[in-house]
C-alpha positions in Angstrom: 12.5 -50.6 -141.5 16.3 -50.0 -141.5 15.7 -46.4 -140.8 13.7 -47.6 -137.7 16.5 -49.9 -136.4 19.0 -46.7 -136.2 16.8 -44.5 -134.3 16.5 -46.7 -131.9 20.2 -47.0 -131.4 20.7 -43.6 -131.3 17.9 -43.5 -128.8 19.5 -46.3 -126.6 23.3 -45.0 -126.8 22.3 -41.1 -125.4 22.2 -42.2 -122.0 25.5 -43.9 -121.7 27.2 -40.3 -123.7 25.3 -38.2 -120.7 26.7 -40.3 -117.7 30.5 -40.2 -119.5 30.3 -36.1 -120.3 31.9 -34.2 -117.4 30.0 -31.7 -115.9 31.0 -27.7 -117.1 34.1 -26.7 -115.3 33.0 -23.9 -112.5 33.0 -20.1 -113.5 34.5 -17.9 -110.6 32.8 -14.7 -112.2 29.2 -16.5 -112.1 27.7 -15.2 -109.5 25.5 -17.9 -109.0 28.7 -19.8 -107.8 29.4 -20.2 -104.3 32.7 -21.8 -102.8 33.1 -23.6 -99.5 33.9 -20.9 -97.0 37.9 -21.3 -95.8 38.6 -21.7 -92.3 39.2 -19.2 -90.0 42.7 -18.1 -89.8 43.9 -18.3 -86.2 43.5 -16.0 -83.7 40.3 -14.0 -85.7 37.1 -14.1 -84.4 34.3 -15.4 -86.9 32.4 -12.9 -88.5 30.3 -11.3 -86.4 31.7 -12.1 -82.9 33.7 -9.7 -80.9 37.4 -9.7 -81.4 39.3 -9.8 -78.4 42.3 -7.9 -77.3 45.5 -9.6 -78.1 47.9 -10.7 -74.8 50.8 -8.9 -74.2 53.6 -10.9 -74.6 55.1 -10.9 -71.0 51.4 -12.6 -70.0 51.7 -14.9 -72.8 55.0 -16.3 -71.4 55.5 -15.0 -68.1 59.4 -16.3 -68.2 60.3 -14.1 -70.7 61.6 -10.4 -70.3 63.3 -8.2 -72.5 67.4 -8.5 -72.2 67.2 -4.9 -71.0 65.0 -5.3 -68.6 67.2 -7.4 -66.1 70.0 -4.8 -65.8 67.3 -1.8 -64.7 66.0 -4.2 -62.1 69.6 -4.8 -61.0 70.4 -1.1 -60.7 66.9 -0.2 -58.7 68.0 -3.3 -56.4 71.5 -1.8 -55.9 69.9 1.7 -55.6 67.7 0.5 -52.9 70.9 -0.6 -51.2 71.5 0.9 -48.1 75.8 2.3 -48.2 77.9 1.6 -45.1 78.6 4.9 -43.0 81.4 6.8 -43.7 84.5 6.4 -41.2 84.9 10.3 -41.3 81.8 10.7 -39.2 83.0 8.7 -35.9 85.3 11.1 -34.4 83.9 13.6 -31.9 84.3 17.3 -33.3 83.6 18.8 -29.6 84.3 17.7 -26.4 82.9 19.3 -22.9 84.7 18.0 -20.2 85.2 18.2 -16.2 88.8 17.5 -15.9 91.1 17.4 -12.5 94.8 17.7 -11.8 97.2 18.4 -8.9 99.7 21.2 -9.0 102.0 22.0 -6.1 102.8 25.0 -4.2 105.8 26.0 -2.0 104.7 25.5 2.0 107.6 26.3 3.7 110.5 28.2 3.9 113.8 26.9 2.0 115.8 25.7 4.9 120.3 26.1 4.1 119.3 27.3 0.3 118.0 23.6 0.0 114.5 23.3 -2.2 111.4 24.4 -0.1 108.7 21.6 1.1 106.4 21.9 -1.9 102.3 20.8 -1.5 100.0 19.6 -3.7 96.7 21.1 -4.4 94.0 19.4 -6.7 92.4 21.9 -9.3 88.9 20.7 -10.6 88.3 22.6 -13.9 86.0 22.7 -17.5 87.6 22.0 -20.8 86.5 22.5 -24.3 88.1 20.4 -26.9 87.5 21.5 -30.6 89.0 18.9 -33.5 88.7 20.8 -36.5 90.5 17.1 -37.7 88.9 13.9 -36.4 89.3 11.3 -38.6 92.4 8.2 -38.0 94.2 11.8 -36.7 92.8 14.1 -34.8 94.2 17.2 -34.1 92.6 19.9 -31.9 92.5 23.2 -29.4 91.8 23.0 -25.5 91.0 25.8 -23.5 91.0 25.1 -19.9 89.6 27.2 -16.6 90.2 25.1 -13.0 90.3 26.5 -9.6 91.7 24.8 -6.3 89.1 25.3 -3.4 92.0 25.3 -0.4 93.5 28.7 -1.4 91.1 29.8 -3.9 94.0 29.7 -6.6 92.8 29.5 -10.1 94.6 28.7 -13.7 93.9 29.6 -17.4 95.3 27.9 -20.2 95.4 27.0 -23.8 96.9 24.0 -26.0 97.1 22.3 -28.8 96.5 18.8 -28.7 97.5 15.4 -31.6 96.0 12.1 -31.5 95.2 9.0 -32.8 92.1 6.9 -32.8 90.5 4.0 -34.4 86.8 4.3 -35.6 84.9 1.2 -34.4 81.5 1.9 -34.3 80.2 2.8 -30.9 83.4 2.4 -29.5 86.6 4.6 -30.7 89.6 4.8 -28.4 92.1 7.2 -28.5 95.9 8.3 -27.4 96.4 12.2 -27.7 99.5 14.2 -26.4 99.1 18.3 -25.7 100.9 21.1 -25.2 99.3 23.9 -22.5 100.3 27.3 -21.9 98.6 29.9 -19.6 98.6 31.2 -16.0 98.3 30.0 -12.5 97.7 31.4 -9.0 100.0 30.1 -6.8 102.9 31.0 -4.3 104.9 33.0 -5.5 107.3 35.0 -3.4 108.4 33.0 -0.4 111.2 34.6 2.2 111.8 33.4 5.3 109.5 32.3 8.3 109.3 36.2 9.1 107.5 36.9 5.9 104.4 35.7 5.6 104.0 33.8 1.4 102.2 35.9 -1.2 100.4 34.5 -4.1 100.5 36.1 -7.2 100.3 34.9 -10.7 102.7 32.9 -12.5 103.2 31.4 -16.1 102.5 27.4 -16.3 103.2 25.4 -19.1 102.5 22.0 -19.3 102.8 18.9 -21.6 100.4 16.2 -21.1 99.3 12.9 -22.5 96.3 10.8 -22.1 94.6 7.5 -23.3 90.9 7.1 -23.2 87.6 6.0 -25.4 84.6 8.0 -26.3 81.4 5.7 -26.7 78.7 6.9 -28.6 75.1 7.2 -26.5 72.4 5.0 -28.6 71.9 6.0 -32.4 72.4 9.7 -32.5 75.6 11.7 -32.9 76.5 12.7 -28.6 79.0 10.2 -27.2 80.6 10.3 -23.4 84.1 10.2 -22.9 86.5 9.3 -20.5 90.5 9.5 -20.5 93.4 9.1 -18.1 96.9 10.5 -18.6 100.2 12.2 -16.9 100.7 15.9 -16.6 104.1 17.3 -16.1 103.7 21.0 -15.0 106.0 23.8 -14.8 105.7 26.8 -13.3 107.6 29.9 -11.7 108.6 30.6 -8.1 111.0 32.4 -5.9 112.5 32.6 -2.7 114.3 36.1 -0.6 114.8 39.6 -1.6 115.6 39.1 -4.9 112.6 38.6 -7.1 114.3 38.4 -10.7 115.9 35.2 -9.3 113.0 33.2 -10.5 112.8 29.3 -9.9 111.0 26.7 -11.9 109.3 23.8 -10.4 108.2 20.8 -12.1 106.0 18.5 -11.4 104.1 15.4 -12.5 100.6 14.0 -11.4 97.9 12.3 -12.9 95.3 13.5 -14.5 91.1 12.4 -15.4 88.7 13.8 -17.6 85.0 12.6 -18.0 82.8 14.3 -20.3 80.4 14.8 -23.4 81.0 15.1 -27.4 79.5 15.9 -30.5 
């Protein structure tokens, strides 16, 4: 009977030791064993599904460049940059003009050894000015061919001519000073009333100066030109037998030139 009464205790206390034994820790090499699948680290694509191409950073925060990117921008923006033109380009190398002047010529017989009447005659002539310098300073050759339509007397001469000028644009005046040289046809040998006057050539000098402007004609390069000025010329006469007694007359009259330069 005692032997009854145990068994049942055991019986009744096996239970109670089942619901207080912890269950078997989990084996990570059984492969019946199965874990709860982590979570999918960010930016992957679950398995299975297309990964997508990852954003360039400049789309992912469009305020953001490189620190070396700013100073190539800045020196394609400066390249792009149109330069101011050069001052040496203003002046006029060449300049074609029509330029007139009015030289005299004795008229008369000298009456008591006194001067002879002298009369003036207006040449109307061509000149080439070339500035090999024509910056601020411009410095230059002028040849010049005019003839006088009363007598049909002609002149030839050459100078060298100096100015100054201020590049402004369209608009550049000018102050210039020259030195001529060449020959004129004019009266030469003058007697008496008996006698009539023979032209002949003659050396002329001259020393001239002139202000003016030269405007250039819309955007190109050709530009007119205008200028006023005072010529004093000199040139050599004489009167009776005696032909190696040579004279010099001077003279000053005004002068105008209107042209074209390049």
């Amino acid at each position: 009977m005692v032997r009854g009464a145990v068994l049942l205790v055991s019986i009744a206390m096996v239970p109670g030791a089942m619901a207080q034994t912890p269950p078997p820790a989990a084996d990570d090499d059984d492969p019946a064993f199965a874990r709860e699948p982590a979570a999918p680290a960010a930016g992957t694509a679950p398995e299975g599904e297309p990964v997508p191409d990852p954003v360039p950073y400049t789309e992912e925060d469009p305020g953001f460049s490189p620190a070396t990117a700013a100073p190539a921008t800045a020196l394609r923006g400066r390249a792009r940059r149109p330069s101011p033109p050069s001052d040496e380009g203003i002046g006029i190398g060449v300049r074609f003009a029509y330029r007139t002047v009015a030289i005299p010529e004795p008229s008369a017989a000298p009456a008591g050894g006194i001067e002879p009447a002298f009369q003036d005659d207006r040449f109307h002539g061509l000149c080439l000015d070339v500035y090999p310098i024509a910056w601020y300073l411009r410095i230059g050759l002028s040849t010049q061919i005019a003839f006088e339509p009363r007598q049909n007397d002609w002149l030839a001469t050459e100078g060298l001519i100096v100015g100054l000028q201020r590049p402004t644009g369209r608009w550049t005046p000018f102050v210039e000073a020259g030195a001529h040289v060449g020959l004129v046809r004019r009266t030469f040998y003058l007697f008496d009333e008996r006698i009539p006057a023979q032209d002949s050539p003659t050396l002329l000098w001259a020393f001239q100066g002139e202000v003016g402007v030269d405007a250039r004609l819309g955007g190109g390069s050709a530009a007119a030109t205008v200028s006023v000025g005072l010529q004093r010329s000199s040139f050599f006469y004489t009167t009776g037998q005696d032909t190696s007694n040579l004279l010099v007359k001077n003279d000053t009259a005004l002068s105008l030139k209107v042209g074209l330069g390049y």
